[in-house]
BAKE-902838 format. One line per 8 residues: their letters; for each residue z, y, x of N, C-alpha, C. Coordinates in steps of 0.05 Angstrom, whole numbers, padded with zeros to 5 digits, m for minus. Layout:
# residues N
a) Z,Y,X,Z,Y,X,Z,Y,X | ...
//
This chain:
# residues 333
xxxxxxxx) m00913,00051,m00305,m00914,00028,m00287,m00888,00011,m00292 | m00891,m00020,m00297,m00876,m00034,m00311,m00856,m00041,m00283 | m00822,m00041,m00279,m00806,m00053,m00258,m00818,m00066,m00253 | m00811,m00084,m00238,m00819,m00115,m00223,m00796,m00137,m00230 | m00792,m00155,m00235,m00781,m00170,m00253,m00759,m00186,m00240 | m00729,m00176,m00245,m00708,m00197,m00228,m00720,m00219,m00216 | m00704,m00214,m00187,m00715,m00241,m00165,m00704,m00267,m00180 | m00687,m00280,m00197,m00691,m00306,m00211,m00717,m00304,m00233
xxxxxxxx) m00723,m00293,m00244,m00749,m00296,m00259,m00771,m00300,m00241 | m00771,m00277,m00225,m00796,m00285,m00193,m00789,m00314,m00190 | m00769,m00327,m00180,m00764,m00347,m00175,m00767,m00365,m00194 | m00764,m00370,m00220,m00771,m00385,m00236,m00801,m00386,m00239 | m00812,m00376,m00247,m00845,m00355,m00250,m00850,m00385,m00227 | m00848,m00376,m00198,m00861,m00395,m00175,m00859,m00423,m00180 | m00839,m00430,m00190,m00826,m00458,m00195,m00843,m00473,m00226 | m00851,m00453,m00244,m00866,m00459,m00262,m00883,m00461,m00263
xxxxxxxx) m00899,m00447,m00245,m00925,m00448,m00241,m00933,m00478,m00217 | m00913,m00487,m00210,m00916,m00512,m00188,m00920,m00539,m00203 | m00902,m00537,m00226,m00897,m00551,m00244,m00923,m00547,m00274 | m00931,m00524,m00274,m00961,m00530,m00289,m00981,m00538,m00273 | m00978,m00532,m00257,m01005,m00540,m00238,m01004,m00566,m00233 | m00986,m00590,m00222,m00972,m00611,m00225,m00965,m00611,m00195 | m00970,m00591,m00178,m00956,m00606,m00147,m00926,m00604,m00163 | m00911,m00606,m00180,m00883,m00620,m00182,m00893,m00633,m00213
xxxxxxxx) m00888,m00658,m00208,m00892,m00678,m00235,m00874,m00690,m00255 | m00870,m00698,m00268,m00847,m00702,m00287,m00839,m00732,m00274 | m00809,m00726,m00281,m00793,m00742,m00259,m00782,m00737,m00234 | m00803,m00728,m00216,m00797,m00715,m00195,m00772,m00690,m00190 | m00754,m00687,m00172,m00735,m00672,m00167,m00744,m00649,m00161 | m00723,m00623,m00178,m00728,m00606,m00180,m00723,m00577,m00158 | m00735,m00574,m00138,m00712,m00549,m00122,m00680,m00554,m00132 | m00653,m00556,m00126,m00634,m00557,m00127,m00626,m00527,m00123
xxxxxxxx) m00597,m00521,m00131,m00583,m00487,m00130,m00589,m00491,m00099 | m00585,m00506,m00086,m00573,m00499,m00054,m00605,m00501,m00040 | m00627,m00504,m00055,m00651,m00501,m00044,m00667,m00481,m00045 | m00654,m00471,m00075,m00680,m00441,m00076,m00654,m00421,m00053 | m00625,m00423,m00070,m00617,m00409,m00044,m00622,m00407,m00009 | m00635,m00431,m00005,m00643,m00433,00028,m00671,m00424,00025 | m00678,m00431,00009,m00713,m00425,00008,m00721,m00396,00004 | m00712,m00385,m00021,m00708,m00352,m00033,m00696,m00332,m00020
xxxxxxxx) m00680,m00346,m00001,m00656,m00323,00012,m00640,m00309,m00017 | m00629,m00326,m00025,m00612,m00314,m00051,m00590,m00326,m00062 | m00571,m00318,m00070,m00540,m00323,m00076,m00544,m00357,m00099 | m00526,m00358,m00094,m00526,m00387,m00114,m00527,m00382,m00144 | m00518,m00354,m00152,m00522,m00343,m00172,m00541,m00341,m00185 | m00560,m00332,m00168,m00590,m00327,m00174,m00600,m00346,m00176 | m00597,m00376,m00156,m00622,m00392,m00160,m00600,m00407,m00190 | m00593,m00404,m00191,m00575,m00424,m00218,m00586,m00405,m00236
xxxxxxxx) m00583,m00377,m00239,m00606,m00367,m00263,m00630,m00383,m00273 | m00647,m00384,m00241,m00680,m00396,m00249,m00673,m00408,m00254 | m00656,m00428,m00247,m00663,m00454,m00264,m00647,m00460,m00297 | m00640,m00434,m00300,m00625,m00436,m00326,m00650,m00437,m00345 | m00670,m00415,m00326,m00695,m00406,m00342,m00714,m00423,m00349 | m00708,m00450,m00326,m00740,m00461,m00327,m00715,m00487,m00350 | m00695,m00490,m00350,m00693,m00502,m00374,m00687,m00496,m00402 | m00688,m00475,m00408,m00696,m00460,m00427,m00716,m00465,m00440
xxxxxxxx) m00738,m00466,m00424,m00770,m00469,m00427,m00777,m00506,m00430 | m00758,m00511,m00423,m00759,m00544,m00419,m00775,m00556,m00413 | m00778,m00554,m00373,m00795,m00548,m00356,m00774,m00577,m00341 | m00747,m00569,m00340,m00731,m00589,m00327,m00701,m00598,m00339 | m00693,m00618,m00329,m00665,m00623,m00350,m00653,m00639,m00321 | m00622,m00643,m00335,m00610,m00654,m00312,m00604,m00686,m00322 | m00612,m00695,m00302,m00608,m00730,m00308,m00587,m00739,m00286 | m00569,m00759,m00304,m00551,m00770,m00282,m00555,m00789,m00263
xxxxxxxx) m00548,m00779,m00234,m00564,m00791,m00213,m00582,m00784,m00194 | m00594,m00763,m00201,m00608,m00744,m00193,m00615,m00725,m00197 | m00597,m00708,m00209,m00594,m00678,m00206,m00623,m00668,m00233 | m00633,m00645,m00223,m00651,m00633,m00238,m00670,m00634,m00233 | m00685,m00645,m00256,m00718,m00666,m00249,m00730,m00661,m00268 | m00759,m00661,m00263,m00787,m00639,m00278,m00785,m00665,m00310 | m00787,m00644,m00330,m00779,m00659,m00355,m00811,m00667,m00369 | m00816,m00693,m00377,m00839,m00701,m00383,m00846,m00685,m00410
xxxxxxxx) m00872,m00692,m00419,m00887,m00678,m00446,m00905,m00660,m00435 | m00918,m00643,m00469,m00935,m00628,m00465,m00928,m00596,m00453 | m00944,m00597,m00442,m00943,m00561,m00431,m00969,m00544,m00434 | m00968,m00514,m00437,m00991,m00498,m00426,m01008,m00513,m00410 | m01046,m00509,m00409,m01057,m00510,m00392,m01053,m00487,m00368 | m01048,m00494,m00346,m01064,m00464,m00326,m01089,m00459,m00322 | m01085,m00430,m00316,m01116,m00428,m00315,m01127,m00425,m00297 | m01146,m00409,m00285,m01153,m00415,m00260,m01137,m00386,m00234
xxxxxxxx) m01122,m00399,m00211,m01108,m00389,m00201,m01081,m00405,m00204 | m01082,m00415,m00220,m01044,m00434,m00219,m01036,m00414,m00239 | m01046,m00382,m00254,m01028,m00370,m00275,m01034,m00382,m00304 | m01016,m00389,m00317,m01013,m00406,m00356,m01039,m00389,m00368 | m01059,m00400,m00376,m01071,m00391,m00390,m01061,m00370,m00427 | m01076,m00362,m00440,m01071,m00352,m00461,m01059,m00377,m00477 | m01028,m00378,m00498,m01022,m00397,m00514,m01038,m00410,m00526 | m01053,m00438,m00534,m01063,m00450,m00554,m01043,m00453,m00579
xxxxxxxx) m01067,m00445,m00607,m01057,m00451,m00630,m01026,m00467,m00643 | m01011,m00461,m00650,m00979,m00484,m00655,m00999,m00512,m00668 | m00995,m00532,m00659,m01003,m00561,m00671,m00982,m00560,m00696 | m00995,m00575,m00712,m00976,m00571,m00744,m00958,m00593,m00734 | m00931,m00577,m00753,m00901,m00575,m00743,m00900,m00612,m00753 | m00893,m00629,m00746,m00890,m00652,m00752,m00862,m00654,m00753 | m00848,m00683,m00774,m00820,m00684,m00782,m00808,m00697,m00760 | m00781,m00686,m00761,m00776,m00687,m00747,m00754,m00717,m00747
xxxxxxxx) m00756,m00730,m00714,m00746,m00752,m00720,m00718,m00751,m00717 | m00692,m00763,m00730,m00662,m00752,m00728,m00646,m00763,m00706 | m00632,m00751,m00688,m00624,m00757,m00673,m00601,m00776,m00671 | m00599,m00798,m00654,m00568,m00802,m00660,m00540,m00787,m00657 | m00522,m00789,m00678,m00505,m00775,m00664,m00486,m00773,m00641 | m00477,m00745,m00640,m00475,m00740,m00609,m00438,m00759,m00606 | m00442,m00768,m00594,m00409,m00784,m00588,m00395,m00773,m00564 | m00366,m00775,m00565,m00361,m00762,m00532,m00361,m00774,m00508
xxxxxxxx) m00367,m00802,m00509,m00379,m00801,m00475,m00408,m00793,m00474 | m00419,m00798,m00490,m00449,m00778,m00483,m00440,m00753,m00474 | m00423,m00738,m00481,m00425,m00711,m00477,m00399,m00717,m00447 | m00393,m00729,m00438,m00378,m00735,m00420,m00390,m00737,m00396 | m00412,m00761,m00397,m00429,m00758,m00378,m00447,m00740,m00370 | m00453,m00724,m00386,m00473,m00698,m00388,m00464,m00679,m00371 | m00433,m00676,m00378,m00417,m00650,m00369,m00407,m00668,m00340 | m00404,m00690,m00331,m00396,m00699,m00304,m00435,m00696,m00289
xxxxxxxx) m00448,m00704,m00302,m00475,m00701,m00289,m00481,m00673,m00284 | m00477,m00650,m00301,m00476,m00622,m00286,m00455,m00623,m00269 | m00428,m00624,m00266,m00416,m00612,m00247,m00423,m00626,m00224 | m00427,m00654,m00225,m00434,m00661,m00199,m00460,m00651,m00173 | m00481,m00639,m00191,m00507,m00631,m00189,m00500,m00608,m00179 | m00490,m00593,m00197,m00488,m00551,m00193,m00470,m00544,m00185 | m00441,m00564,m00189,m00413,m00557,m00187,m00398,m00542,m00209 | m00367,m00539,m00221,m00367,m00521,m00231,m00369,m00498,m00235
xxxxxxxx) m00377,m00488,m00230,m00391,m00456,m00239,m00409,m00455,m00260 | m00425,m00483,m00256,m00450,m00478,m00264,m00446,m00499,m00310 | m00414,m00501,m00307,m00406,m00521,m00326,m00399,m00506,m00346 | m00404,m00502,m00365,m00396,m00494,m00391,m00411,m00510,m00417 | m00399,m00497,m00439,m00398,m00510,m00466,m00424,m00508,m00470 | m00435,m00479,m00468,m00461,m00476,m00485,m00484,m00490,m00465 | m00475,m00497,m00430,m00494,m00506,m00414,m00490,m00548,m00428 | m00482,m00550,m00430,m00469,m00585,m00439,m00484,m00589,m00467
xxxxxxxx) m00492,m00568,m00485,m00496,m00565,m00507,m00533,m00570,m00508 | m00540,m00547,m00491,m00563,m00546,m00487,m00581,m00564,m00472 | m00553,m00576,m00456,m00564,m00606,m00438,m00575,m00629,m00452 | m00553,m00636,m00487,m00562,m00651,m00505,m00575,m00640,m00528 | m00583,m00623,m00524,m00604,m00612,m00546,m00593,m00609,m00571 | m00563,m00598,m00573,m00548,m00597,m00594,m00543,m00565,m00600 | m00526,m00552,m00620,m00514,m00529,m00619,m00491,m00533,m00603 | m00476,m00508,m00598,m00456,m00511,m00579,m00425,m00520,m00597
xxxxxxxx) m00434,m00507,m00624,m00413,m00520,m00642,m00407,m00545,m00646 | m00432,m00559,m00645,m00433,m00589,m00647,m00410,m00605,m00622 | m00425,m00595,m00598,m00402,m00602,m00586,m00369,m00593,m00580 | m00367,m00575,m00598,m00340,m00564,m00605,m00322,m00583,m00622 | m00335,m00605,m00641,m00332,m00619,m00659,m00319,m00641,m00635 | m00325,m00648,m00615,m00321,m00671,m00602,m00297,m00664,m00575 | m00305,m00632,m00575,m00291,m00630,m00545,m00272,m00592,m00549 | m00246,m00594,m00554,m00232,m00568,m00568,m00244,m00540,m00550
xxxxxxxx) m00251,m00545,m00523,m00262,m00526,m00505,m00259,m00536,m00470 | m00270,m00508,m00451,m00276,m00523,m00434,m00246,m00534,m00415 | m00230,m00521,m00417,m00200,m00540,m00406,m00207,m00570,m00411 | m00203,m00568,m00442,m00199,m00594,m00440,m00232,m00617,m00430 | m00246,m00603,m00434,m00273,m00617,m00422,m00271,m00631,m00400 | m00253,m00611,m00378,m00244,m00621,m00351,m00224,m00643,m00349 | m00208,m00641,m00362,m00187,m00653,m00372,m00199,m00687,m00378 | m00221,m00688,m00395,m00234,m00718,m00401,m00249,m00727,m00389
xxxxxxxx) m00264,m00698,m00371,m00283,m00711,m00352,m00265,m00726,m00322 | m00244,m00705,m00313,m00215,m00724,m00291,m00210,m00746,m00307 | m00203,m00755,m00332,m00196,m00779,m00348,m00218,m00807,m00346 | m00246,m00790,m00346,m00268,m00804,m00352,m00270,m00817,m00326 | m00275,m00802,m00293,m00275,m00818,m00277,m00258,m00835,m00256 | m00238,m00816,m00264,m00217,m00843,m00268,m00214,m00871,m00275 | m00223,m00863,m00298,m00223,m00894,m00319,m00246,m00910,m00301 | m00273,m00894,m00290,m00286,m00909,m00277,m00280,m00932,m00257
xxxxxxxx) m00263,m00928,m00248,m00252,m00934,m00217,m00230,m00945,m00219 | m00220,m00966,m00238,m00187,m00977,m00243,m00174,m00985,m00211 | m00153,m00995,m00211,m00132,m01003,m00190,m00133,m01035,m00208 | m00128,m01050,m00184,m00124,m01078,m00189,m00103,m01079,m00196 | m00093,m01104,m00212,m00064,m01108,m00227,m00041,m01113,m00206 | m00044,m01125,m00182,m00016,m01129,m00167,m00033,m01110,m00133 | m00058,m01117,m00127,m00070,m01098,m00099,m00068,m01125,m00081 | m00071,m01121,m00052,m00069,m01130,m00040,m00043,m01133,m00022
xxxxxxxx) m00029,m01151,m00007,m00004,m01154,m00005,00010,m01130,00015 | 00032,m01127,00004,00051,m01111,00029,00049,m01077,00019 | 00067,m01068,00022,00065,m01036,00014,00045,m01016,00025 | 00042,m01022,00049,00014,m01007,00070,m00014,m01013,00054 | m00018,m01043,00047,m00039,m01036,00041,m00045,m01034,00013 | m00032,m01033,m00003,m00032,m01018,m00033,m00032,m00989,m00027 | m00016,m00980,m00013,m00018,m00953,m00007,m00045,m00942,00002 | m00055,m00952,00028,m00082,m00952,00025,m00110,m00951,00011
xxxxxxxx) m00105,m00976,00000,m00122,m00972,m00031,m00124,m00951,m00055 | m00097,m00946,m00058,m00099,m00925,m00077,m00108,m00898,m00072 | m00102,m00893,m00040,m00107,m00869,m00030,m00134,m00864,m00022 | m00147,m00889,m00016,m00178,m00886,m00005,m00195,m00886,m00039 | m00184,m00900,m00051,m00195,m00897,m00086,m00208,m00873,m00092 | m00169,m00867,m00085,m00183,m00824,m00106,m00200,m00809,m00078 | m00197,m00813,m00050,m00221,m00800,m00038,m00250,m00811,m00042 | m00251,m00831,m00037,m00273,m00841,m00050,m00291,m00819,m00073
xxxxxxxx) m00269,m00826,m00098,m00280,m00809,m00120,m00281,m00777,m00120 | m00273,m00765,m00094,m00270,m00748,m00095,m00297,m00739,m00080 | m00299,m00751,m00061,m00329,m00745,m00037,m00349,m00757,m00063 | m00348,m00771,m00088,m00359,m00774,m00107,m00373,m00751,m00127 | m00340,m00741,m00137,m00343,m00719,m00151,m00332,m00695,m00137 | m00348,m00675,m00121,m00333,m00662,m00105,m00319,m00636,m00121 | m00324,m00639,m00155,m00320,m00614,m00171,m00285,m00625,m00177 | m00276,m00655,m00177,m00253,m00663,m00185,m00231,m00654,m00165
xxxxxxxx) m00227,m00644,m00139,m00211,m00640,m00130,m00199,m00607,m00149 | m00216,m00594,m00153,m00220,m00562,m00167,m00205,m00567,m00191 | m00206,m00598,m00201,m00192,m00597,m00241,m00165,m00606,m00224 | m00156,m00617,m00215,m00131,m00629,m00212,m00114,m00617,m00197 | m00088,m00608,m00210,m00075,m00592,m00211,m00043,m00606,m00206 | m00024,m00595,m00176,m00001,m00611,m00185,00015,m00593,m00192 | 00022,m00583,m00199,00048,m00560,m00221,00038,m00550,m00243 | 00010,m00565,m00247,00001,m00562,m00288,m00017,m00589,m00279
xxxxxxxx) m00003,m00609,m00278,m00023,m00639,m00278,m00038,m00650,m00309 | m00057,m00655,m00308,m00071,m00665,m00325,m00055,m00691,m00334 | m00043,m00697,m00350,m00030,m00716,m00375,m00047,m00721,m00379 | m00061,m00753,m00371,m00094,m00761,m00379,m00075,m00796,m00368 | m00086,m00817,m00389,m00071,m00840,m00375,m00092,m00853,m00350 | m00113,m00844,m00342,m00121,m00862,m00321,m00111,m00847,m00293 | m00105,m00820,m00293,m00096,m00813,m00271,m00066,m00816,m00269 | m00049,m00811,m00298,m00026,m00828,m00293,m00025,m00854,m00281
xxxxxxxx) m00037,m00870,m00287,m00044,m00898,m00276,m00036,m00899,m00244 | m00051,m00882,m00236,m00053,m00883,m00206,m00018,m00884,m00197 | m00016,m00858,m00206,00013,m00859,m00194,00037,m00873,m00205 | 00027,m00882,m00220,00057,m00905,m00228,00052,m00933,m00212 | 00017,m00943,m00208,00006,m00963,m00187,00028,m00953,m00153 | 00030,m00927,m00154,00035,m00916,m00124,00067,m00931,m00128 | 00080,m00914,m00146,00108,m00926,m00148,00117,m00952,m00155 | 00095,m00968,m00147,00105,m01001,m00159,00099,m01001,m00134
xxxxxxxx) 00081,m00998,m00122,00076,m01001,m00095,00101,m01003,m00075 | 00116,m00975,m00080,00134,m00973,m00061,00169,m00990,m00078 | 00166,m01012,m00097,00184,m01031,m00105,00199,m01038,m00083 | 00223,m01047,m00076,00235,m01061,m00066,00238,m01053,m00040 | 00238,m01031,m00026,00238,m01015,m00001,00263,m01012,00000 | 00281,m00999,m00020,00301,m00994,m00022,00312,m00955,m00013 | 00283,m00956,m00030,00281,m00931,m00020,00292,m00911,m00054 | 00307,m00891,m00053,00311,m00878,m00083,00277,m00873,m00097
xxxxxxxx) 00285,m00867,m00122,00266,m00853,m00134,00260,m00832,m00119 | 00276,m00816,m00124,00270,m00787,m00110,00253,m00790,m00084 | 00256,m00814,m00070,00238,m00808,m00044,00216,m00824,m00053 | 00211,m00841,m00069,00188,m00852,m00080,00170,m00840,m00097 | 00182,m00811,m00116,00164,m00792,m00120,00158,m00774,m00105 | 00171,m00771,m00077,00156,m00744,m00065,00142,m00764,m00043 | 00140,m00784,m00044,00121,m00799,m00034,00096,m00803,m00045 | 00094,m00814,m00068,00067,m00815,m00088,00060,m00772,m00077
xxxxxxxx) 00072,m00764,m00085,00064,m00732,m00090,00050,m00730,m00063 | 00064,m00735,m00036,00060,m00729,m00016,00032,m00749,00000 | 00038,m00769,m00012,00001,m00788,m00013,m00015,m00767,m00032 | m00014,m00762,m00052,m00039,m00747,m00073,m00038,m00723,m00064 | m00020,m00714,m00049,m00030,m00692,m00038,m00047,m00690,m00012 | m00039,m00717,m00001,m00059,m00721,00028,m00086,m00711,00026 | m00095,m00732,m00005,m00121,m00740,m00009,m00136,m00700,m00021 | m00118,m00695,m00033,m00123,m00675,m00047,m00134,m00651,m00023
xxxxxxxx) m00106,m00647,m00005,m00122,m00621,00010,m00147,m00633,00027 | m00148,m00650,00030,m00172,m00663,00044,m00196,m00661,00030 | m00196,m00669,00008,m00222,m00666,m00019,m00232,m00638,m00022 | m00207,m00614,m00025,m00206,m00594,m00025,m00220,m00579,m00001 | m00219,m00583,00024,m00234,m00572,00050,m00259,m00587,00043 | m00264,m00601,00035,m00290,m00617,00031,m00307,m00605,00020 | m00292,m00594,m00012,m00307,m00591,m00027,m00322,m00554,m00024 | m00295,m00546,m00013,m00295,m00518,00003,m00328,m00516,00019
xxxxxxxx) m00329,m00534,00035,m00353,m00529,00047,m00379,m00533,00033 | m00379,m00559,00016,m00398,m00560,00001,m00401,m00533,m00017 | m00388,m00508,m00025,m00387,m00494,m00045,m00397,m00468,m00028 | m00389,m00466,00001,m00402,m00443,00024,m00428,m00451,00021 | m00443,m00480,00017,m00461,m00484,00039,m00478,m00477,00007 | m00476,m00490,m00015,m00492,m00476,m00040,m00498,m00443,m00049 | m00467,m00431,m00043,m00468,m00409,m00045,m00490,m00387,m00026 | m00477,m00398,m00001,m00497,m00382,00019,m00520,m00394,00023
xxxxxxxx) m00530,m00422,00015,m00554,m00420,00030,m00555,m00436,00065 | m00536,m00432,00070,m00535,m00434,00099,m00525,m00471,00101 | m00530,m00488,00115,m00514,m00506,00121,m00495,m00503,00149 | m00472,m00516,00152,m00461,m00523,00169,m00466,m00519,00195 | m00486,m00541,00197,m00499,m00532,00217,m00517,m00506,00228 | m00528,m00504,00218,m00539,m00472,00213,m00525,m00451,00224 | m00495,m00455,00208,m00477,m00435,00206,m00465,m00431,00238 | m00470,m00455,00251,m00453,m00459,00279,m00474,m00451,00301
xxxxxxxx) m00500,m00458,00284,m00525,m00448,00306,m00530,m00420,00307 | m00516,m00402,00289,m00520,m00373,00290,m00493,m00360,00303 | m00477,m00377,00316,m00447,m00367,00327,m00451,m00377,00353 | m00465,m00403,00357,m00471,m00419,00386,m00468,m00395,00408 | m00482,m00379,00414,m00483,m00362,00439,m00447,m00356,00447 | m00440,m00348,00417,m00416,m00335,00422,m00384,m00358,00432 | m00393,m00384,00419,m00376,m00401,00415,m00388,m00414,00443 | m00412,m00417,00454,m00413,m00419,00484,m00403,m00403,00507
xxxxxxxx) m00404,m00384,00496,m00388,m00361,00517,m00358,m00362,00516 | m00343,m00374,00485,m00315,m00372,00489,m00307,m00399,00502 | m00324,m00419,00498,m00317,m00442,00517,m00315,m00448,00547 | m00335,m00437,00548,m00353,m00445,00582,m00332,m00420,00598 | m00312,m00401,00587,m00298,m00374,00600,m00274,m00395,00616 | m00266,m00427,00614,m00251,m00431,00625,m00225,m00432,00604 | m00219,m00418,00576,m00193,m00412,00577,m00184,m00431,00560 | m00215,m00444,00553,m00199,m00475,00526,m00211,m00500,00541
xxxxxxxx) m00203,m00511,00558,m00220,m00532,00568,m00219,m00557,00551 | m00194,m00561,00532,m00194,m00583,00520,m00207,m00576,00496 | m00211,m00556,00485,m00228,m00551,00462,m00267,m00547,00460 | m00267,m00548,00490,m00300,m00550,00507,m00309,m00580,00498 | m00287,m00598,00499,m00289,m00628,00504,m00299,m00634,00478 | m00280,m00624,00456,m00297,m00629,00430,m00324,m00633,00418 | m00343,m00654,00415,m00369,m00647,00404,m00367,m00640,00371 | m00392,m00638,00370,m00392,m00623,00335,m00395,m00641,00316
xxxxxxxx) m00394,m00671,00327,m00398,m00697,00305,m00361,m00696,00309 | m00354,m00699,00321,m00316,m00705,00322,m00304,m00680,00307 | m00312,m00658,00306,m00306,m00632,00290,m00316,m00632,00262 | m00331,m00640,00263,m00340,m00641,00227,m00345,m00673,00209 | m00326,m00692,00221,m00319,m00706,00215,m00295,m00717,00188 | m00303,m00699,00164,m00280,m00710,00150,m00274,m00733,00144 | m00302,m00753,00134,m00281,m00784,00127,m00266,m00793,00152 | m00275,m00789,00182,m00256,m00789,00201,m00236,m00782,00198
xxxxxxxx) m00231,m00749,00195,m00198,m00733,00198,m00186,m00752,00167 | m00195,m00749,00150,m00188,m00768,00135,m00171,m00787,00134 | m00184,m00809,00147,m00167,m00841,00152,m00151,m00837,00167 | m00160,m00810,00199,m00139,m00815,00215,m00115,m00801,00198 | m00113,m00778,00180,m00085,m00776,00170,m00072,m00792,00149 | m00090,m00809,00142,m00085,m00828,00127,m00062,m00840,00138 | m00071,m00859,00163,m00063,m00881,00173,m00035,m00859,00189 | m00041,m00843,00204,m00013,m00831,00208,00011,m00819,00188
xxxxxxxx) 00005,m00818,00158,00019,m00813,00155,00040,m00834,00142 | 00019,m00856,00139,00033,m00880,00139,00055,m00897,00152 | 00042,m00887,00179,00061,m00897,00210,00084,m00886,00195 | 00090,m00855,00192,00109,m00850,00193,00130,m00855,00171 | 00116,m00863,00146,00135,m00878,00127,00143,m00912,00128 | 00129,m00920,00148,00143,m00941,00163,00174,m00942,00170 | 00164,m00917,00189,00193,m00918,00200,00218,m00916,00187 | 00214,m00897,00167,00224,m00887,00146,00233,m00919,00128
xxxxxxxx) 00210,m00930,00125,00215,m00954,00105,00244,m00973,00124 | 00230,m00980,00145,00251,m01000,00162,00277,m00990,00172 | 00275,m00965,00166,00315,m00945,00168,00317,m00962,00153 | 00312,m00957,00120,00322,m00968,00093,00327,m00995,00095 | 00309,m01017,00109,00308,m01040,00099,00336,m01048,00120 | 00349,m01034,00150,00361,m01045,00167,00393,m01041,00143 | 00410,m01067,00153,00434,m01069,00134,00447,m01042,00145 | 00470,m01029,00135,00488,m01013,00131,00501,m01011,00169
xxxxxxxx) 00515,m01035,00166,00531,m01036,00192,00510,m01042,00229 | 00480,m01039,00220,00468,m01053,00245,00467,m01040,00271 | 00468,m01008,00270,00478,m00988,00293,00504,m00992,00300 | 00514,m01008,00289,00541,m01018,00306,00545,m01039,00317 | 00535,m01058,00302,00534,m01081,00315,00510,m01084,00346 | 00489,m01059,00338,00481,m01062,00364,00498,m01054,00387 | 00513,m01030,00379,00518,m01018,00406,00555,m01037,00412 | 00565,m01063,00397,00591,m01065,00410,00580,m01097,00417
xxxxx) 00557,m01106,00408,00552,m01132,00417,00556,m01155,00399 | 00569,m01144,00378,00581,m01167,00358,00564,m01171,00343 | 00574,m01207,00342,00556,m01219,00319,00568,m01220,00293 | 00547,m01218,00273,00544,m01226,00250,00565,m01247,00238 | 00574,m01255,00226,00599,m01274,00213,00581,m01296,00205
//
């Protein structure tokens, strides 16, 4: 008596057979990792298997924009029951037509279209490879390995998203701009907070860009370098641990299966009982749209942490002697 066949093959098996039968049609979106995991009751591992499987079979591919979607052409008939009938005969092998060759933003966008879809985990050479229907060497020819992959793909969307040549007026709101930029791109690409690194930073010129935009920004403050780089640092880092909790949750909620919400509706009894006991009354007050609010927590640390380099800015800008002249009354010459 033959095992029974790993739960991603079960799981693929169901998914192929939906897709011969046509209730899923070409074009149409494909179950996502974070669907068979809610649907299968199974690790993100597993449903990223099946679908390694059903593209294998090239059943589905990933297109940019919408994730993983049923791939057009010929297939098996089924037979009756929704199971693939016996193989028909190979149709004679016809020549084959030559592809163009593979360039590196093709393979740029390929490898930003998986991570965005699956996340990194699901990113590698031979998966980028198989996405463009190439060997994996081929794309070795264009890209030295996967470091640096990450490395062009942070470069690549970067470059997407330039900074204007002078911004809009006044140091606040260049500061602003640059900082809502990279969140932006980050609630974009939620895999880019994961490549960017500040004590091994990616040397890429569009993300240099940013921060030399930051340090023109803060021109004429009168503020040192030294506090104008742990300023840029201390803005990219705002944006960063913020992207980072972001991306954190998006990576629980694929992995487990579970959403957010979900997750709070299986604790509710307990988190009603620690509230309603009297001993947090200002934390009772909280609803769960004000708690899971990041582009909220967001702007609001945005904008405070701004306030406070205000203040910081206008120490600098007040002349040398002005705490004195306030406190003896004397004027100015």
């Amino acid at each position: 008596m033959s095992s029974p066949a790993p739960p991603y093959r079960q799981i693929a098996a169901e998914i192929r057979a939906q897709i011969l039968t046509g209730r899923l049609r070409p074009g149409e979106r494909a179950p996502s990792i974070r669907e068979i995991a809610r649907r299968w009751q199974v690790a993100a591992a597993t449903a990223t298997k099946a679908l390694a499987v059903l593209r294998d079979d090239g059943l589905v591919h990933t297109k940019v924009g919408a994730g993983t979607v049923v791939s057009a052409g010929p297939r098996p008939q089924p037979s009756q029951g929704g199971v693939p009938g016996p193989p028909k005969p190979a149709a004679p092998r016809r020549t084959a037509v030559p592809r163009q060759p593979l360039d590196r933003s093709q393979a740029l966008r390929t490898a930003i279209a998986v991570a965005d879809a699956e996340g990194l985990h699901a990113l590698s050479m031979r998966r980028v490879a198989a996405e463009l229907g190439v060997a994996t060497m081929t794309l070795y020819r264009h890209v030295p390995g996967k470091d640096d992959l990450l490395t062009q793909m942070a470069e690549e969307v970067f470059a997407r998203a330039p900074l204007p040549a002078r911004g809009p007026h006044g140091w606040r709101a260049k500061l602003e701009l640059v900082a809502r930029r990279q969140w932006q791109l980050c609630r974009r690409h939620l895999w880019l907070p994961r490549a960017v690194s500040f004590t091994r930073p990616l040397l890429v010129p569009a993300m240099m860009a940013h921060t030399e935009w930051t340090l023109r920004a803060l021109d004429g403050l009168g503020l040192s370098m030294t506090m104008r780089t742990r300023e840029a640092l201390a803005l990219h880092g705002l944006v960063h641990s913020a992207a980072l909790s972001m991306a954190a949750e998006a990576e629980a909620e694929a992995e487990s299966g579970v959403t957010l919400e979900r997750w709070w509706l299986a604790r509710r009894l307990r988190a009603e009982n620690l509230l309603r006991s009297g001993r947090f009354p200002l934390l009772a007050a909280i609803t769960p749209a004000q708690a899971g609010d990041d582009d909220g927590h967001f702007h609001y640390a945005l904008a405070r942490h701004l306030d406070g380099l205000a203040v910081l800015v206008h120490a600098h800008q007040q002349p040398p002697d002005a705490d004195h002249t306030r406190a003896t009354g004397a004027q100015k010459p």
